[in-house]
Backbone as JSON Lines, residues from 0, in Angstrom:
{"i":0,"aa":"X","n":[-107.97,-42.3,159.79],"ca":[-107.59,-41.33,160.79],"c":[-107.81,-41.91,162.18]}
{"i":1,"aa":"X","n":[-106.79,-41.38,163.3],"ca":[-106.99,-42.21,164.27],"c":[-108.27,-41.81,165.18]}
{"i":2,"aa":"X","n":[-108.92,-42.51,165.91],"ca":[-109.91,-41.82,166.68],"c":[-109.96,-41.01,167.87]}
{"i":3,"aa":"X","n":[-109.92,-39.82,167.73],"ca":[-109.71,-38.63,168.91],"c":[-110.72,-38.42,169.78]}
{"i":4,"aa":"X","n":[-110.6,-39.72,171.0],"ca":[-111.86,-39.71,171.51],"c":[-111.33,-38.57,173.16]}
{"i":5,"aa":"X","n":[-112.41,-38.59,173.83],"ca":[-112.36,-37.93,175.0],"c":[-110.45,-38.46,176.11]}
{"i":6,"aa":"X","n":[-109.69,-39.25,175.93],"ca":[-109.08,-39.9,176.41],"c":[-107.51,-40.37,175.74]}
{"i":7,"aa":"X","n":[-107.85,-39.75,174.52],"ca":[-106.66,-39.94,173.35],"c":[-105.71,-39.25,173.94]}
{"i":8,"aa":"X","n":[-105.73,-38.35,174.7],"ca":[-104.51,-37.29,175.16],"c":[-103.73,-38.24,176.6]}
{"i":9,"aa":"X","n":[-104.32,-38.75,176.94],"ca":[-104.11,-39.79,178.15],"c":[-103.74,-40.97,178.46]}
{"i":10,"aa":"X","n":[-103.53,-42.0,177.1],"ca":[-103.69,-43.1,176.78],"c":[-102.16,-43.31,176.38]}
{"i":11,"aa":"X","n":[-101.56,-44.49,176.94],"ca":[-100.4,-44.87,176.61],"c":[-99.87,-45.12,174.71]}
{"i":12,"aa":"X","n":[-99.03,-45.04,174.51],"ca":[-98.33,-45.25,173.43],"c":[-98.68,-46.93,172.69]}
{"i":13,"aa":"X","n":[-98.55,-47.51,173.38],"ca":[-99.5,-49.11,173.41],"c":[-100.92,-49.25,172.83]}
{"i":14,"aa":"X","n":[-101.49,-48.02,173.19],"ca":[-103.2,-48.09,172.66],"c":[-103.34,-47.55,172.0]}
{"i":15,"aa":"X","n":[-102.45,-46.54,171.72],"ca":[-102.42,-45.54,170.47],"c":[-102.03,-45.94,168.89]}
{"i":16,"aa":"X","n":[-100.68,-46.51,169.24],"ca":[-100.17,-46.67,168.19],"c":[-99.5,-48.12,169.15]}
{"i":17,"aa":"X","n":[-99.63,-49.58,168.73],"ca":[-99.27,-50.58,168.85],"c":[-97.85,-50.8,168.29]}
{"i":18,"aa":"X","n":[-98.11,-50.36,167.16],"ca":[-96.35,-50.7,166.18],"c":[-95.05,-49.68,166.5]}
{"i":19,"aa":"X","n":[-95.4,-48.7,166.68],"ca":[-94.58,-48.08,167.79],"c":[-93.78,-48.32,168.86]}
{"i":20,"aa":"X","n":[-95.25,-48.71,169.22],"ca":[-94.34,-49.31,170.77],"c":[-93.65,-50.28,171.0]}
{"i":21,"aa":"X","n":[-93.98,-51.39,169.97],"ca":[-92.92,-52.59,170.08],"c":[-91.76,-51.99,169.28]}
{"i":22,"aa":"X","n":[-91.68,-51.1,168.35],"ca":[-90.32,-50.5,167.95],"c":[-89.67,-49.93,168.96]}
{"i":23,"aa":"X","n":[-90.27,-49.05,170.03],"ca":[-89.23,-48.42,171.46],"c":[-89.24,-49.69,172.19]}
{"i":24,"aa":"X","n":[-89.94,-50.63,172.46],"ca":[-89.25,-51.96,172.9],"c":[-88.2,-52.58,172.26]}
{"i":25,"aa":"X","n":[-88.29,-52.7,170.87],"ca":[-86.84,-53.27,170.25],"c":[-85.79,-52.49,170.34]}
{"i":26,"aa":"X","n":[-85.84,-51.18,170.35],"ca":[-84.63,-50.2,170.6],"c":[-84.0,-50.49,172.24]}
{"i":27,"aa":"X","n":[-85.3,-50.11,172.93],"ca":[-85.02,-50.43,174.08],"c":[-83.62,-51.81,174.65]}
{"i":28,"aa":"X","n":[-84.22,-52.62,173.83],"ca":[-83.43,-53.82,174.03],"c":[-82.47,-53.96,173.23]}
{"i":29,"aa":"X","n":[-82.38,-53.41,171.94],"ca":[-80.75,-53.46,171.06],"c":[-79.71,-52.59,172.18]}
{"i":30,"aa":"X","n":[-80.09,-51.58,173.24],"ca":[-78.92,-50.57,173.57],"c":[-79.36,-51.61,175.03]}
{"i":31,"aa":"X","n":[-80.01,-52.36,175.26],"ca":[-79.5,-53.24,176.21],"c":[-78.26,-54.06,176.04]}
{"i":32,"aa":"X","n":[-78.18,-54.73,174.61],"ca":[-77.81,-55.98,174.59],"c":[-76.65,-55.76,173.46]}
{"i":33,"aa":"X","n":[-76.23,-54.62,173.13],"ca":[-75.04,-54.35,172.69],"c":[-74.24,-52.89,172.8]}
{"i":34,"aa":"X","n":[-73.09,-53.27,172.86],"ca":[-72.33,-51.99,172.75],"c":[-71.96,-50.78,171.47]}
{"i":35,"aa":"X","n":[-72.07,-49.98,172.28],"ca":[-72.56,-48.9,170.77],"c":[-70.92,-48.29,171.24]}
{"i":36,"aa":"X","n":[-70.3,-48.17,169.71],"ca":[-69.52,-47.07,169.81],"c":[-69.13,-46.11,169.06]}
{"i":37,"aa":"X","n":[-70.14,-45.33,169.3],"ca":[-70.16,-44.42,168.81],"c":[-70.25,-43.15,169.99]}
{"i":38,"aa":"X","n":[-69.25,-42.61,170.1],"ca":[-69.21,-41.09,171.35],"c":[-70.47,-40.79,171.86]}
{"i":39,"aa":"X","n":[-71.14,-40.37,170.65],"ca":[-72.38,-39.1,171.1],"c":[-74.05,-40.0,171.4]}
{"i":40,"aa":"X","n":[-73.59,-41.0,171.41],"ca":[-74.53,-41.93,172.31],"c":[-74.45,-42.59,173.49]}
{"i":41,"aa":"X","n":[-75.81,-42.02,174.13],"ca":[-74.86,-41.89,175.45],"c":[-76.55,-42.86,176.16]}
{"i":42,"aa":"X","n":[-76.23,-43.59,177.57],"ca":[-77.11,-43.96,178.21],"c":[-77.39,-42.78,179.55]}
{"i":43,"aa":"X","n":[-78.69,-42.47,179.64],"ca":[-79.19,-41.39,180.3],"c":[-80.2,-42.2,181.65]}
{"i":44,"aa":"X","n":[-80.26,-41.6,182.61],"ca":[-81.02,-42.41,184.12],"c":[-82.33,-42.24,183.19]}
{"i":45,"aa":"X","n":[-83.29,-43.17,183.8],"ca":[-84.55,-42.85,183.71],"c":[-84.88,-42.21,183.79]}
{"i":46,"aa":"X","n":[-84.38,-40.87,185.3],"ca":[-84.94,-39.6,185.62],"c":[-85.12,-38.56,184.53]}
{"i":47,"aa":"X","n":[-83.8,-38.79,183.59],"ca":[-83.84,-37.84,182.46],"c":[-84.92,-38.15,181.53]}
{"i":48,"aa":"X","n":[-85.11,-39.35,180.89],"ca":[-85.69,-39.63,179.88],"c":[-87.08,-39.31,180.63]}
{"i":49,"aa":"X","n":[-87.34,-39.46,181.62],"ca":[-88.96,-39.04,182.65],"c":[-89.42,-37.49,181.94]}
{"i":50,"aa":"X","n":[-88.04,-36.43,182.27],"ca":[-88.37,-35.1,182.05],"c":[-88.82,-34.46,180.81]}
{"i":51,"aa":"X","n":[-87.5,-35.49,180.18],"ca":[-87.95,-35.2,178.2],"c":[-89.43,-35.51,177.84]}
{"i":52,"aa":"X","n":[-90.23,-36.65,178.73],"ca":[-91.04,-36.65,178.33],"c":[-92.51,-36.21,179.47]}
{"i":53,"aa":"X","n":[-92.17,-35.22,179.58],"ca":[-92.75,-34.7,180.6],"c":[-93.49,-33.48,180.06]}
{"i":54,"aa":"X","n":[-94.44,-32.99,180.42],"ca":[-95.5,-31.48,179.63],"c":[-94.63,-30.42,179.62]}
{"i":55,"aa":"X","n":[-92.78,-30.69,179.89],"ca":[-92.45,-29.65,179.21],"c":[-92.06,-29.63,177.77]}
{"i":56,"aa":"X","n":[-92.53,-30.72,177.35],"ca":[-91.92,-30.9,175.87],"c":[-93.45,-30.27,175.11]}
{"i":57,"aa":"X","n":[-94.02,-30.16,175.88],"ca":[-95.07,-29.35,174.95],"c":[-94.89,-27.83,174.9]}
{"i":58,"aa":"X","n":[-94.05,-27.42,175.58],"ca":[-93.64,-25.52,175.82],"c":[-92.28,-25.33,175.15]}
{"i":59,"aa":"X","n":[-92.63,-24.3,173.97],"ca":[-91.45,-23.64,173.08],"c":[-91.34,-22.56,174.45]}
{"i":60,"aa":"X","n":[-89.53,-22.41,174.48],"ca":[-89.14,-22.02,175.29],"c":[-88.02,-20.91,174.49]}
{"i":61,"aa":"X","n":[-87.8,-19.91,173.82],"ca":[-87.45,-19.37,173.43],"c":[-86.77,-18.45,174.8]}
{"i":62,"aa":"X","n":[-85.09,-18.27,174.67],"ca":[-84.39,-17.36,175.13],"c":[-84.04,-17.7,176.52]}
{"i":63,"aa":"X","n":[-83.62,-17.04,177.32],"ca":[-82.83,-17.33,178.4],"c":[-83.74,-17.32,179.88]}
{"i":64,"aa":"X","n":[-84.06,-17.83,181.02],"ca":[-84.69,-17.6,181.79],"c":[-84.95,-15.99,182.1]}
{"i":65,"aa":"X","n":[-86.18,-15.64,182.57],"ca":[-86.75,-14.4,182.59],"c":[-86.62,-13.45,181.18]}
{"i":66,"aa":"X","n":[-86.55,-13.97,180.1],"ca":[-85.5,-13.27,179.1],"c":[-86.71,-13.64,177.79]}
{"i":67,"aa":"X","n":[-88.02,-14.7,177.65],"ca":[-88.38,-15.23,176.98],"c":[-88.83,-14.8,175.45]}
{"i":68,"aa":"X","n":[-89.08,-14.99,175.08],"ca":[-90.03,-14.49,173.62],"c":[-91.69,-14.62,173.65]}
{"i":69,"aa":"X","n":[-91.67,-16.32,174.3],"ca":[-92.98,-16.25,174.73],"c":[-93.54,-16.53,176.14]}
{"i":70,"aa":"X","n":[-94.97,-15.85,176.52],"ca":[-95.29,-16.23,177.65],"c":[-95.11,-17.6,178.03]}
{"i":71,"aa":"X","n":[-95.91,-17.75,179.39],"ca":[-95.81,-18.98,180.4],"c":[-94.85,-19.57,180.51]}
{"i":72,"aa":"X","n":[-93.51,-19.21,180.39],"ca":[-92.34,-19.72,180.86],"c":[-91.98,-19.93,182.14]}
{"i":73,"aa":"X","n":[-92.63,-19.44,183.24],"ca":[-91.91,-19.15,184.75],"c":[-91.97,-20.55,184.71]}
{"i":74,"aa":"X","n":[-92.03,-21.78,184.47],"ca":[-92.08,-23.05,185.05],"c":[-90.56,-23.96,184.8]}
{"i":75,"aa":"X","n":[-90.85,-23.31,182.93],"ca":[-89.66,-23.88,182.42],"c":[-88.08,-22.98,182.77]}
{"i":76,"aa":"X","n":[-88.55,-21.63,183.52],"ca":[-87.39,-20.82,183.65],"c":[-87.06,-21.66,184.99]}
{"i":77,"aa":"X","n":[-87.46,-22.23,186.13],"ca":[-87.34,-22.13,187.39],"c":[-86.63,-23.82,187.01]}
{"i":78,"aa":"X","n":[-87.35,-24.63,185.97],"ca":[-86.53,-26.05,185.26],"c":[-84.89,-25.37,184.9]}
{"i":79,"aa":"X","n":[-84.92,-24.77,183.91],"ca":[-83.43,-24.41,183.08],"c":[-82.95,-23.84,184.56]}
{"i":80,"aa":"X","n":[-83.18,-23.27,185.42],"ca":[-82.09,-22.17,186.65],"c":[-81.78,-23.44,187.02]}
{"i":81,"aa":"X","n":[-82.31,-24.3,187.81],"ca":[-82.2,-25.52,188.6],"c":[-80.92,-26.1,187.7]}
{"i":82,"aa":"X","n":[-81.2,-26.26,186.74],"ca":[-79.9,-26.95,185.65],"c":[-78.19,-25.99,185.54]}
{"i":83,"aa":"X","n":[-78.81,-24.66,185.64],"ca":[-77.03,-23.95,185.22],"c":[-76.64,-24.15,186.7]}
């Protein structure tokens, strides 16, 4: 089991899990270094891939802004308005 020390929540993908990360490095570099064609793959700015992985991927967001199922949404509602 891995060790869940004071800092595990904080710690890059590198210190966590080593084999991982050289797998999103090899991906990283196959959609560098060839052409994909396939439609529904698509190359996205950094900015996006920033957000996906950003503490809103920790909030189930059920239903439409102001509209939710569950609390603490005002953050992710004021994210989704900014988007329509």
């Amino acid at each position: 089991m891995t060790d869940l020390g004071p800092d595990y929540f904080t710690k890059p993908v590198g210190e966590v899990d080593p084999e991982i990360a050289q797998l999103l490095r090899d991906e990283t570099r196959r959609q560098e270094t060839t052409l994909e064609m396939i439609a529904s793959e698509n190359f996205v700015p950094q900015a996006v891939m920033d957000c996906q992985g950003s503490t809103l991927t920790n909030k189930y967001a059920e239903g439409l802004p102001g509209k939710r199922y569950y609390g603490g949404c005002e953050f992710v509602d004021e994210v989704e308005t900014l988007a329509i």
